[in-house]
N, C-alpha and C positions, 0 to 999 in steps of 0.2 A: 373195338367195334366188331359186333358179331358178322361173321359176312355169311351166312343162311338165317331167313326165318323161315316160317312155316306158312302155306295158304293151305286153309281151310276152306270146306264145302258148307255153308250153311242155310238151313232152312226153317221156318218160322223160329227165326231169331237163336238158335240153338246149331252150335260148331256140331256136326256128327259126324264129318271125316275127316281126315286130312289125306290131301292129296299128293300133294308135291315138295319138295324143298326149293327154296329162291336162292342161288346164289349172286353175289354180286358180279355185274355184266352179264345177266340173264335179260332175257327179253321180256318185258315187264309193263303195264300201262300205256303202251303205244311209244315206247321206247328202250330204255335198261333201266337193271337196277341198280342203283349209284348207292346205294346206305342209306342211313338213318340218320333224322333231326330231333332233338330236339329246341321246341321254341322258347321253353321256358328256362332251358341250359340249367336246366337242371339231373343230367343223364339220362332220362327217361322216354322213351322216343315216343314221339307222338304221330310225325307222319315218316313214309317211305317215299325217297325222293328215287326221281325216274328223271334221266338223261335224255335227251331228244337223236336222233338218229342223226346221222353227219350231213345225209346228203338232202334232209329236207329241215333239219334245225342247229345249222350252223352255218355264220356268216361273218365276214369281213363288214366291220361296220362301227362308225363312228361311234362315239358315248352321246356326244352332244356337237352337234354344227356349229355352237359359239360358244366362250369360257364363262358362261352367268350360273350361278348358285339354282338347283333345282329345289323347292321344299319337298320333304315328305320322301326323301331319296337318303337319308341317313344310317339307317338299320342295318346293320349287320347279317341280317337271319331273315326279315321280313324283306323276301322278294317281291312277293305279288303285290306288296303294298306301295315299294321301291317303285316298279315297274307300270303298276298303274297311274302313278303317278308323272309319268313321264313318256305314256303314251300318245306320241306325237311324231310329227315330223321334225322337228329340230331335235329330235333323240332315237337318230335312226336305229340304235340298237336294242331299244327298250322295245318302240315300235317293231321290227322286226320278230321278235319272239311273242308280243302279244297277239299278232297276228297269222301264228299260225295254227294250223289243226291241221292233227298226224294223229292216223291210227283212232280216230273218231274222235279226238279229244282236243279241246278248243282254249284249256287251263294254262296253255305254255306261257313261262315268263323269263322273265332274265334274272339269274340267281343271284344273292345277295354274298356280301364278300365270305362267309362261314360257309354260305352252300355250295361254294364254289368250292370251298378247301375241304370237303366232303368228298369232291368227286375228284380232287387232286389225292386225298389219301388213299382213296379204295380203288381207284383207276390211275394211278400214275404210268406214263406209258414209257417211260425210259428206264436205265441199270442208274445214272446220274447221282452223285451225291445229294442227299438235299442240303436246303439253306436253313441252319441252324437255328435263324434270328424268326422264321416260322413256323406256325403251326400249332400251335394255342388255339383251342376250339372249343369251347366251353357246353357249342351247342351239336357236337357232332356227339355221337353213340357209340361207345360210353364215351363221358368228358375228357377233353383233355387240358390240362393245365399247365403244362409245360411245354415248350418244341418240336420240331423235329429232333434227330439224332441224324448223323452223315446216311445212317443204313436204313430208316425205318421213318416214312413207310418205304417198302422195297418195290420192284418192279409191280404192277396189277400182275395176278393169277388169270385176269381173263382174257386169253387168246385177240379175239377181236381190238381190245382196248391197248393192246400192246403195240410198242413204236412201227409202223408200216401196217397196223391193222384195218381194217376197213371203220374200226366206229373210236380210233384213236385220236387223243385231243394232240394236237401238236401247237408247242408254243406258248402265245400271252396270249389269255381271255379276260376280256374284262369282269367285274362285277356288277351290281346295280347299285352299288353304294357308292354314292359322295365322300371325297376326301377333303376337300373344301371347295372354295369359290369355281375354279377353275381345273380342279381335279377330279379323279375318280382312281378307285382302287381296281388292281387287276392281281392277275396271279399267273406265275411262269410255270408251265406244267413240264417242264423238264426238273424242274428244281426245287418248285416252292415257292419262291421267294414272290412273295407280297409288297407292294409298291403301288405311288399313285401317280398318274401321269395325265397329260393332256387331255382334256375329255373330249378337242378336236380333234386327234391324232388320228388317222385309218389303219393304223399299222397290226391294228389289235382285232382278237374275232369274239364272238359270242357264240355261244350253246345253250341253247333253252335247257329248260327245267319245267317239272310240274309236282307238284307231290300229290302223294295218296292219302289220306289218313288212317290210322290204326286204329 
């Protein structure tokens, strides 16, 4: 996964500068920049996803107030679709990300189990071995097809996003994806490791998302 693109100045329709370099954990869309998706998991990135800032897009919050099957919450990769879908009050974590707006921007969702492992590879905030048996990501930039490795991905490069950082994820976040009836997928950002659990449980937080398109 490349971790700079490039933003461009453009006018009637035509790139004429370029400005800056983006690197990952830069400040970016009314939060950071978490890497690249692609949706059709085909390597080819289509949007830039952007991480929400800790202290107004992340919270302690259930997946679901009772163990019943959500539809239209299955997806991997489609968050916004996941999340709208379960924008309610018996899903106070869905709920909670749809409703906010930071930095002008009103798009935040609760990321889908791939977008999550996105912002665990390119922001992991510990030294911690990872977990082996994750990290298969077909829709993260470039594909991946295989695992982790104990070393790789290694600590984040971005100051902030590092263990005691002020915009560091510490811990298990959920996803917006259904593991079945009564579950839901989460991801342990010390390590990796992907697992599904109670979708009553409180013990688990969330971190919005938004993407950009390219």
């Amino acid at each position: 996964m490349p971790d700079r693109i490039i933003q461009g100045s453009v006018i009637q329709g035509a790139v004429i500068s370029y400005t800056s370099t983006l690197s990952i954990g830069d400040a970016y869309g009314g939060g950071f920049y978490a890497g690249q998706i692609s949706t059709a998991g085909n390597g080819v990135a289509n949007y830039n996803l952007v991480v929400a800032p800790v202290a107004s897009g992340e919270s302690g919050k259930q997946w679901q107030t009772s163990g019943e099957s959500t539809a239209g919450t299955g997806s991997a990769i489609d968050g916004p679709t996941n999340s709208s879908n379960m924008n309610d009050a018996s899903h106070p974590a869905a709920q909670f990300c749809k409703g906010l707006t930071i930095g002008g921007f009103s798009d935040w969702y609760m990321p889908a189990l791939n977008e999550l492992e996105v912002c665990y590879y390119n922001l992991k905030p510990t030294t911690d071995g990872n977990n082996t048996g994750a990290g298969t990501n077909t829709n993260a930039v470039p594909s991946r097809g295989s695992g982790y490795t104990s070393g790789t991905p290694a600590q984040t490069s971005a100051t902030n996003f590092k263990s005691g950082g002020a915009q560091a994820f510490s811990g298990l976040y959920w996803s917006s994806t259904e593991a079945q009836t009564t579950l839901a997928w989460f991801q342990n950002f010390s390590t990796g490791r992907q697992a599904s659990f109670s979708k009553d449980s409180s013990i688990f937080k969330v971190r919005a998302v938004r993407r950009v398109a390219i």
